[in-house]
Structures are given as structure tokens and as C-alpha cells.
C-alpha positions in Angstrom: -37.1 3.5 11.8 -34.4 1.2 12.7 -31.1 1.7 14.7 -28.2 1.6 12.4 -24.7 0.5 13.6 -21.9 3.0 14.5 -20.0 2.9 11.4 -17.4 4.8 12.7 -15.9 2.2 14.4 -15.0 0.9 11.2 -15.2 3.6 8.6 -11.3 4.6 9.0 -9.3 7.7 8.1 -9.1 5.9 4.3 -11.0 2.6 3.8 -13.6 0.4 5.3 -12.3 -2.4 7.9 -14.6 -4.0 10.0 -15.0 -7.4 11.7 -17.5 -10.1 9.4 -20.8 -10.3 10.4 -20.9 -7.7 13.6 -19.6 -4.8 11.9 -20.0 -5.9 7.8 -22.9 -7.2 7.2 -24.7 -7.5 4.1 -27.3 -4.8 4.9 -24.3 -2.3 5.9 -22.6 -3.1 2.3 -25.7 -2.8 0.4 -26.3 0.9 2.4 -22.7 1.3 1.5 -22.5 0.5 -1.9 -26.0 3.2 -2.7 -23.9 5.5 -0.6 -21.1 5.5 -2.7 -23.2 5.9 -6.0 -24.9 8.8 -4.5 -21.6 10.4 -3.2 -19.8 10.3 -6.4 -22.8 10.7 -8.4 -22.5 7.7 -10.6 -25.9 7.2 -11.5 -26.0 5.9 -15.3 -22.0 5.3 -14.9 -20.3 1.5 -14.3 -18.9 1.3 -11.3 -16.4 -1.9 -11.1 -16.3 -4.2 -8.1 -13.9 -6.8 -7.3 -12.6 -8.9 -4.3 -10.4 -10.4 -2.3 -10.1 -14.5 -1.6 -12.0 -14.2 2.1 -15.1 -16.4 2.1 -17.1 -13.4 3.4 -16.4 -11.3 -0.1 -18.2 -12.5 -3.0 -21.9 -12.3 -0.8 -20.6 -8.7 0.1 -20.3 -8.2 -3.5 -23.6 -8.6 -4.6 -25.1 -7.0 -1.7 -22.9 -4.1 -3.0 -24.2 -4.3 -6.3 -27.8 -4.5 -5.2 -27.4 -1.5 -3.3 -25.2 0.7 -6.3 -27.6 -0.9 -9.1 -30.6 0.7 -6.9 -29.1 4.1 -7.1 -29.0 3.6 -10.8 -24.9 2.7 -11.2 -24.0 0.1 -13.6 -21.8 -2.7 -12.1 -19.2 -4.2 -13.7 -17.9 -6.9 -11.3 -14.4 -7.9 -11.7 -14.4 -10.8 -9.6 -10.9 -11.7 -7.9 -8.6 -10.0 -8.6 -5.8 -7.9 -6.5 -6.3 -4.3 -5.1 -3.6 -2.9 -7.6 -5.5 -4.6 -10.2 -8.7 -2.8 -9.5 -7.1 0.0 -9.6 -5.7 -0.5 -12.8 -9.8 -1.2 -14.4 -10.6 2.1 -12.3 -7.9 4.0 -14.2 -7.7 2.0 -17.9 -12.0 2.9 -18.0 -12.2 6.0 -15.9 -14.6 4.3 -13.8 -15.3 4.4 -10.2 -14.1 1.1 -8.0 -14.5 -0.5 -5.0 -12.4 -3.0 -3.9 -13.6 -5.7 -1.1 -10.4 -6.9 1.1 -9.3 -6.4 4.4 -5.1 -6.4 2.8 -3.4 -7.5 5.6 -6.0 -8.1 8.3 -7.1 -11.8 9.5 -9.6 -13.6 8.2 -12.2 -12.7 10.3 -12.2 -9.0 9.2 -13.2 -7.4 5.6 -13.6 -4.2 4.2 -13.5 -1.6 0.8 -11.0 0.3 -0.6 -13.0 2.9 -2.8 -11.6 5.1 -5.8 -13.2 7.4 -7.6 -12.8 7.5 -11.8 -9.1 7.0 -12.6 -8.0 5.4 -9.7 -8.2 8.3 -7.3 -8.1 7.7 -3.8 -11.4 8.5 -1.3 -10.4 9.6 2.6 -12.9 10.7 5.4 -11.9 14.2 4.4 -12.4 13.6 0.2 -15.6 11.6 0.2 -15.4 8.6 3.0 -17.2 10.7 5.4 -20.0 11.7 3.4 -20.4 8.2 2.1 -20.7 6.9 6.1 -23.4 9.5 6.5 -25.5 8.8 3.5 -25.6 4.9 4.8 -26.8 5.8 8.0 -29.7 7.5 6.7 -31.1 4.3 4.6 -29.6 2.2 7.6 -31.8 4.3 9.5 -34.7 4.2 7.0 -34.7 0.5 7.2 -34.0 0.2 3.1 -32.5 1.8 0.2 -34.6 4.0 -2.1 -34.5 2.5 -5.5 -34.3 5.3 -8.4 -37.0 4.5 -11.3 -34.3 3.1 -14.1 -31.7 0.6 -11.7 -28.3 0.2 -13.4 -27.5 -3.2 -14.7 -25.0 -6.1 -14.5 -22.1 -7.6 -15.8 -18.8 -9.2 -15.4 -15.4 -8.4 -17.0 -12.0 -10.7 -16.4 -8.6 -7.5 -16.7 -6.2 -9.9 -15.4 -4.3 -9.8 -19.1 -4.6 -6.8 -19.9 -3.5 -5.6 -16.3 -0.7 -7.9 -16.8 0.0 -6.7 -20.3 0.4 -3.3 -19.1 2.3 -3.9 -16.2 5.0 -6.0 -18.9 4.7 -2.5 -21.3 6.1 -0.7 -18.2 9.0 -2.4 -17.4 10.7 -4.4 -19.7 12.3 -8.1 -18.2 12.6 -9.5 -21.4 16.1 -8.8 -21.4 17.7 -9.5 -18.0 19.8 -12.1 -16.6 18.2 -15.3 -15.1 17.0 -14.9 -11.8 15.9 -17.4 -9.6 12.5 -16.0 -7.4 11.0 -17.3 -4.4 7.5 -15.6 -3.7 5.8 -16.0 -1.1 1.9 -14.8 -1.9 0.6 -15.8 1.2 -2.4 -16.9 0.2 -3.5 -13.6 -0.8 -4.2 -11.9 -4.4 -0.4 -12.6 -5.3 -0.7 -16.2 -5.9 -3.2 -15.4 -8.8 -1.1 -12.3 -9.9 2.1 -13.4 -10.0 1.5 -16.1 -12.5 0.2 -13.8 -14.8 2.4 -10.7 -14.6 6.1 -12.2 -14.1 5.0 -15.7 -15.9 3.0 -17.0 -19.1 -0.2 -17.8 -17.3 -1.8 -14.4 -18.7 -0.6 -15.8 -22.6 2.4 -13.6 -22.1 6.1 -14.8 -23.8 8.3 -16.2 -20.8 10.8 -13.6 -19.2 14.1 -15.1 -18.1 12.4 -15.8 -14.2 12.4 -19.0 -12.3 9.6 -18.4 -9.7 9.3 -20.9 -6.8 5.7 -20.8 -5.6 4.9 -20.7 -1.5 1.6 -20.5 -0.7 0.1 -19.8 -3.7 -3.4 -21.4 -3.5 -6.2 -18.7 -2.7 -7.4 -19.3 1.0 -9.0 -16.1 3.0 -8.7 -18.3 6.0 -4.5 -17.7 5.8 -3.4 -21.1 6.9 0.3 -21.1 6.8 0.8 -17.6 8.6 -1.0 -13.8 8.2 -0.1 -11.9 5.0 1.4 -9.6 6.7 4.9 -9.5 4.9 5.7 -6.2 7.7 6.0 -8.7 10.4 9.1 -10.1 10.6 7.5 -13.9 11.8 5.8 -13.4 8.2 8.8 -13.5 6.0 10.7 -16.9 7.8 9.0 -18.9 5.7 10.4 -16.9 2.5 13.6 -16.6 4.4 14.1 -19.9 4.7 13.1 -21.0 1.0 15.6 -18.2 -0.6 18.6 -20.4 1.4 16.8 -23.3 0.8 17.1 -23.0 -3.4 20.1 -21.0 -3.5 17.7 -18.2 -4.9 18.8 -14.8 -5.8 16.0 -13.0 -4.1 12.2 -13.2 -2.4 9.3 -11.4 -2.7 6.9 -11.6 -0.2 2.6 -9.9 -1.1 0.0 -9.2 1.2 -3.3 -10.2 1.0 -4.4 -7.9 -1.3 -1.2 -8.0 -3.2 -0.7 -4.1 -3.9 2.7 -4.0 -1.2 6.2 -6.1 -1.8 8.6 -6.9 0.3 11.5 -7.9 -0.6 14.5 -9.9 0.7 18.2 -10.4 -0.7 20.2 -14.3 -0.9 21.2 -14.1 2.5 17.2 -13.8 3.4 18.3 -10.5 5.0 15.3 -8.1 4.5 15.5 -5.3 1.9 14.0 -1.9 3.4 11.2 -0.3 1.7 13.2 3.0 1.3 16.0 1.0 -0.4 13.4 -0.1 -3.1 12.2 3.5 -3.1 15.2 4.8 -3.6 16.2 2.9 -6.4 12.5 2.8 -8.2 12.8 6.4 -7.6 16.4 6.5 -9.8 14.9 4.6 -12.3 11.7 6.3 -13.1 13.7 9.9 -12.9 16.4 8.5 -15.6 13.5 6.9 -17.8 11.8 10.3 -17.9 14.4 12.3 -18.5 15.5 9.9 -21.3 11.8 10.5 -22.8 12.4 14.1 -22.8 10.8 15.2 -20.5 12.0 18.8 -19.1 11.7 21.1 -16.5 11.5 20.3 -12.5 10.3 16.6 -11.6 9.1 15.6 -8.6 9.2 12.7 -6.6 7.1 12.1 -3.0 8.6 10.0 -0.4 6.7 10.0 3.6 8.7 11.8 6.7 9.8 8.0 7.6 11.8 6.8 4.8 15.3 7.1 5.1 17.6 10.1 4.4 18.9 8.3 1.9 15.6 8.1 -0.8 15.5 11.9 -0.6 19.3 12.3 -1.4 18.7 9.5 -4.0 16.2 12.1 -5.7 18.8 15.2 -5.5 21.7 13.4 -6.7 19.4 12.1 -10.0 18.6 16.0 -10.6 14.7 15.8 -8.9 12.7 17.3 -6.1 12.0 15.2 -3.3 8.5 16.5 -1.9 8.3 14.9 1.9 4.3 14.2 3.0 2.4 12.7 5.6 1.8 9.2 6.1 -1.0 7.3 4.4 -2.0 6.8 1.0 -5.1 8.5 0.3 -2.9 11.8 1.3 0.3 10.7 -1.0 -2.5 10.1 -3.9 -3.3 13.6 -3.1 0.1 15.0 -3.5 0.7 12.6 -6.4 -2.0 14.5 -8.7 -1.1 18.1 -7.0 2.7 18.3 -7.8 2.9 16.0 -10.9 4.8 13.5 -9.4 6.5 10.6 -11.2 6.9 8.1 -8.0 6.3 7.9 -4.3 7.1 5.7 -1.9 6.7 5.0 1.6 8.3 3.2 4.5 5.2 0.5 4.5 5.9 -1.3 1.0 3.4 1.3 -0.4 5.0 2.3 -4.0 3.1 4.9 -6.2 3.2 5.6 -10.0 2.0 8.7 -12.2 1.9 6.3 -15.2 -0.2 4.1 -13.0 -2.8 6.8 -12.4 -1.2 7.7 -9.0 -2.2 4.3 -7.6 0.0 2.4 -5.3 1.2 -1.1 -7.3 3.7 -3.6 -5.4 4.6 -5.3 -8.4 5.7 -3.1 -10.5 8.2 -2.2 -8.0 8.9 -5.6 -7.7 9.6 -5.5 -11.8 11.7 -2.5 -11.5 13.9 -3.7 -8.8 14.0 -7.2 -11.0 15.2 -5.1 -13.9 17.8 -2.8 -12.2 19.0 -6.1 -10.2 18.9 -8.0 -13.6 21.7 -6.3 -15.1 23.6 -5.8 -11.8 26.3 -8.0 -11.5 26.4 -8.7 -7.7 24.4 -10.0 -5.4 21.3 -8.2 -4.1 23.0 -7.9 -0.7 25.3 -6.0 -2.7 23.1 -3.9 -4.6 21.1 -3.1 -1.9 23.8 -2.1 0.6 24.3 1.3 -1.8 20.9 2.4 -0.5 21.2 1.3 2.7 23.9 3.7 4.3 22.8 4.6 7.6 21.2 2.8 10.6 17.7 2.5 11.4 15.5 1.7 14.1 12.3 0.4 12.0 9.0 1.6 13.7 8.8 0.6 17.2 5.2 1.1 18.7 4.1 1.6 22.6 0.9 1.4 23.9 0.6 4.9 25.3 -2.6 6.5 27.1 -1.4 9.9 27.7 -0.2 11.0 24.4 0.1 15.3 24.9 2.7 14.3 28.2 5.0 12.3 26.3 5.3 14.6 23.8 6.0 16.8 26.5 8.7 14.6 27.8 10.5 14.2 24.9 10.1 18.1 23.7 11.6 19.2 26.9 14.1 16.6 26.9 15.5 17.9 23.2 14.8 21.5 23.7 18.0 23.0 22.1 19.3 19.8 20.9 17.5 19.3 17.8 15.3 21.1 15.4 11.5 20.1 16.0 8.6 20.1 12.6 4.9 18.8 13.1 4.4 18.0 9.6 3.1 14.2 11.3 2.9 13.6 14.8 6.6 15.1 15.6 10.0 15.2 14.2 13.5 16.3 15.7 16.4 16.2 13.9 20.0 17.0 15.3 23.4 15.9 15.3 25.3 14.0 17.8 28.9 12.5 17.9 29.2 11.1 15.6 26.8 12.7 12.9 23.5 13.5 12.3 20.1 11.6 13.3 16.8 12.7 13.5 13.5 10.5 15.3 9.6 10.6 14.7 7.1 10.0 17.0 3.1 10.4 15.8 0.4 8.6 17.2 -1.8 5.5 15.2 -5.3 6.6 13.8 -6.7 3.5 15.5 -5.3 2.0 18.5 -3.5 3.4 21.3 -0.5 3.4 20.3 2.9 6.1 20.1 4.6 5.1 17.2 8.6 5.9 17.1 11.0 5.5 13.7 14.8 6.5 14.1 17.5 6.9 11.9 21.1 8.2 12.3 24.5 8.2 10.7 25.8 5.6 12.8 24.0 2.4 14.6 26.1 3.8 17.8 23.7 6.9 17.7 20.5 5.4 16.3 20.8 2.8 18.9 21.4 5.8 22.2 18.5 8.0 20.3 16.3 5.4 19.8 16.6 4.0 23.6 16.5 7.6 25.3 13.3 8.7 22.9 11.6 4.9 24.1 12.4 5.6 27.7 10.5 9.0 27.7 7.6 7.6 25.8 7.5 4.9 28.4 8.0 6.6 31.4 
């Protein structure tokens, strides 16, 4: 019996992300991936794989496939292809999926985002736990027990027909020309973006002039992370947008299922202004199908004010969640939901099984900007009314006694919820704000988002709340 490696260090609260080689390795995928068949019960069922552009993932993908072909699963390996994509084979064959990509991690990491038939997301607490304990047991073992009949092989390209769907979805056939700097940062976008938003998939040419950065696959990330949620990741698009007089950027991460956005100026669009406008759109759209009755649309306890007063004012029900997407895929499939979106880039879709997809917000905020007159600076500035602090993180090693602190210090000022970590919410002169403050899953760190009616107050809110966290 042999000693298997702690696979909680990198079996997190939703996906698998561990370092190459010390923590992945391919006798910990291959235990993984009869785990997973086992856990689901997809013996005698295809089970699609695909991957990422990191050098470590297509060796993790067959040793994934020897270990769910064992258990008797038939995979049906989609090669490269981007997370949203996966997710789109998971839900277009009711199959089970496993995605291999570490999103926006370096190159020296990997991981798997699993799904269970139709796209559904896997946590610790729906499936990701049991799945960690069934690999420790053949880790332990020393091998994984073959069923008599193994499941077989084979290989299956969606990149059209994902790109064919995403078109059926949103139409740009018919919007002004727009000029479109993307930056896919080496990641999943570069092989996307052709195919969705040009004619590389055999689709008819939509009135978009793209201007490729970094569109050549390389895991190894040479011009800079693709992380588009740190700010030194987006001067590069920044700079190009000025550079070509474009209207807007988009910015992908690795995996290519989040979009950031930035206007002419190369200011940066928030996530909640997309939200908020995504959230307009697909509200209108199904009330103009005829649909009836109450709608509901999630946003997380971080976006701005404004996404939820977006909802109201189009005649929905905004439904406020926790952070984190295996939880919002959750509430997605409980309330019926039509969209969600959260304060990461993370945009969800009912008629995209519940599954998060980055560009097809992207092609909604293409279409509502394409028949907007202004500027996007313009267009964005309607959902961008009040002043934010963006998330500000401190390393922290006592978490209860700040909490303390800042409870103590707003005691009778504001009203406090635990919904996720804690939120206040008051009013000061002049107006309203409310402040968050939760804790990471993974590191030790306090995170704190603020907003408020003015920058005056989010500005003395935010530096009060930091100087009790820090204290």
C-alpha cells in the first residue's frame, strides 16, 4: 500500500488546482479521472474531456482517460478547446465533462473543472469531495481496479457548432461596424474568438474588425498572465484600443470563459456594468418571447447597487448569492434564473445550461453597444452611477478580531447580514454605502469591496474599514 498525496491541498472549494508534477501528476489524474466515473456513476456513459494550451495537459488527458475508461466510461476527448466550450458539449449531449486548465493561474500550475450531465457544476459539498476520497483509496491501493468491459475512445471537434450556437443567441449580423481589440492572452480566446465573432468556424462575416494581441496558443504566457482582473494585464489592450482608434477591447483569460472589457478611452468597464446591461437585455428578450409570471435574475453580494436596481426597474427579481460559481450554478437551476452575474467577469446563462460563458456577454454588450450611438464611455457611464472601491485584499492572520474591530466600530451605524463573510450597509452624508469583508477560501487573506453614493464616502468608508482590518 502506497502513501497517496494530500489532495486537499489542491482539491478546492470548486475545481482541481494544483502545481505540475508535485501536486498533478499523471497517477493523481488517472485516480482522478476513475474517481469521477465512479462518483457520478458514468459507467457505460461518454464522458467528454478537453484542455487547455499548457504543455502539461494533453499527457493529463490521457492519463484521465485511462483512468475513466477503466471504470467503464466512454471518453469522448474534445481536445482544445475553451472552458465555456466544454461546457457547451457537456450541456448540447447531456454528458458529463472535465475540463483540464488552471484559467488564470501560471503556467506552472493545472487543474479540472468537472460538470456533471448538462453542464452542472461539482463543489466539495455536491460531488468534489467524494471524488478526492475515492482517489485516495486507489492512490492508496497503488492502482485503479479495472471493471471487466473498459469504455472506449474517441475524439470529437464542437468548435462550430459551439460557435454556431453562440451566433443563434445573439444576433450581430445587424449592428454598426465596430472596430475590436482582443486581447486573448495566449489562452483559449485566441482559438475562440476567430470562430465565434469571425468566419474561421465557416460562419458569414458580422460587421467586426478584430485586431488580434496575443492570439497564438502558448501555456507558457509569454507576453504577461491571463489574468484580465489585474490591472498590469489589461495595459497591453489599453494601449492598442488608443493605438487603433478602436471602439472597444476585450480582454479573455486563459481558459476563455471570463471578459473584461474596456471602453475608447482604455478606461476599464466594471463587471457589474456588463451585468447590468446583459441582465436588461436577456429580461426584455424573454418577456418579448412571452414568457410570463415572476423572472429572476442572480447577481453575487459584490456587484454594484446598481445591477440589482437594473433588475427592478426592467420588471425582475434580483436574487443576491454568495460568491463562487459552483454555488450561483446552484441557484441558477433552483430559482429558474435567466442570467447571473458576478463582480469577477463570471456571466451565467439559463439558455446556456446555467454555465458561465464570457463571450456571449461579450456578444450581448456588442449588440446593445452596436446600435448605441455614443461611445462606450458613454454607454457605460448609465450603469456606472456610484463609486467603488474594487476588492482590496490584506493579508490577515487573526480573522475573528478584525471582524470584531470593525463590528464594534459600526455597531448602530449600519445594518450588519452574514450572507458571505460580512456586510454593513448604512448611510452617511452624503447618502448611502454599504462594505463587505469575507475571507479567501485559500490564502490568508481579508478581502474588502466598497461602494457608496459618492467617491467622498466610498473613499472615508473604505480607508476607516482598511485601517481596522489592519490594525
Amino acid at each position: 500500500m502506497s502513501t497517496a498525496p494530500d489532495l486537499s491541498q489542491f482539491i478546492k472549494a470548486y475545481d482541481v488546482r494544483g502545481l505540475v508534477g508535485s501536486q498533478l501528476t499523471d497517477e493523481v489524474v488517472e485516480a482522478l479521472g476513475a474517481a469521477f466515473v465512479d462518483e457520478i456513476g458514468a459507467a457505460g456513459l461518454e464522458v467528454m474531456v478537453g484542455h487547455d494550451m499548457r504543455d502539461s495537459s494533453p499527457g493529463f488527458v490521457a492519463a484521465f482517460a485511462r483512468g475513466a475508461r477503466a471504470r467503464g466510461a466512454h471518453v469522448v476527448n474534445l481536445g482544445l478547446c475553451s472552458t465555456d466550450e466544454s461546457y457547451f458539449a457537456s450541456g448540447r449531449y447531456d454528458a458529463p465533462a472535465a475540463m483540464f486548465t488552471a484559467s488564470h493561474n501560471p503556467a506552472t500550475y493545472n487543474g479540472i473543472k468537472f460538470s456533471r450531465a448538462g453542464a452542472q457544476g461539482i463543489s466539495l459539498a455536491t460531488g468534489l469531495a467524494g471524488i478526492r476520497d475515492r482517489a485516495k483509496a486507489s492512490l492508496e491501493a497503488g492502482a485503479v481496479p479495472a471493471v471487466a468491459e473498459p469504455g472506449g475512445y474517441s475524439e470529437r471537434d464542437v468548435l462550430a457548432d459551439y460557435a454556431a450556437y453562440l451566433r443563434s443567441l445573439v444576433d450581430l449580423a445587424g449592428i454598426r461596424p465596430l472596430r475590436v481589440v482582443v486581447d486573448a492572452g495566449n489562452g483559449m480566446g485566441g482559438m475562440t474568438v476567430p470562430a465565434v465573432l469571425g468566419t474561421a468556424a465557416g460562419l458569414a462575416p458580422l460587421p467586426l474588425e478584430i485586431i488580434p494581441l496575443y492570439f497564438e496558443l502558448d501555456g507558457t504566457f509569454p507576453n504577461h498572465e491571463a489574468n484580465p482582473l489585474e490591472p498590469a494585464n489589461l495595459v497591453d489592450l489599453q494601449k492598442a484600443v488608443l493605438e487603433h482608434g478602436a471602439d472597444l477591447g476585450l480582454a479573455f483569460d486563459g481558459d476563455a470563459d471570463r471578459c473584461f472589457v474596456v471602453d475608447e478611452l482604455g478606461q476599464p468597464v466594471t463587471p457589474s456594468a456588463v451585468a447590468a446591461i446583459v441582465a436588461q437585455r436577456e429580461i426584455e428578450r424573454v418577456r418579448a418571447a412571452g414568457e410570463t409570471g415572476d423572472i429572476h435574475v442572480i447577481h453575487n453580494l459584490i456587484t454594484s447597487r446598481i445591477v440589482a436596481e437594473t433588475i427592478e426597474e426592467a420588471g425582475a427579481i434580483p436574487v443576491r448569492t454568495h460568491v463562487g460559481h459552483s454555488l450561483i450554478k446552484d441557484r441558477m437551476r433552483e430559482t429558474g434564473a435567466i442570467f447571473g452575474g458576478e463582480h469577477s467577469a463570471h456571466y451565467y446563462f439559463r439558455d446556456f445550461w446555467g454555465a458561465d460563458n464570457g463571450m456571449l456577454a461579450a456578444m450581448h454588450l456588442l449588440s446593445q453597444f452596436g446600435a448605441f450611438e455614443g461611445p462606450l464611455s458613454q454607454l457605460s457611464a448609465q450603469y456606472t452611477p456610484y463609486s467603488a472601491s474594487g476588492e482590496i485584499n490584506s493579508t490577515v492572520t487573526d480573522v475573528p478580531a478584525a471582524y470584531t474591530r470593525i463590528v464594534e466600530a459600526f455597531a448602530g451605524r449600519a445594518e450588519i447580514d452574514e450572507l458571505d463573510g460580512l456586510t454593513f450597509t448604512g448611510s452617511a452624508d452624503p447618502g448611502w454605502y454599504w462594505f463587505n469583508v469575507r475571507p479567501s477560501n485559500t490564502e490568508p487573506l481579508l478581502r474588502l469591496n466598497a461602494e457608496a453614493q459618492t467617491p467622498e464616502v466610498m473613499a472615508a468608508i473604505r480607508d476607516e474599514v482598511l485601517g481596522l482590518i489592519r490594525a
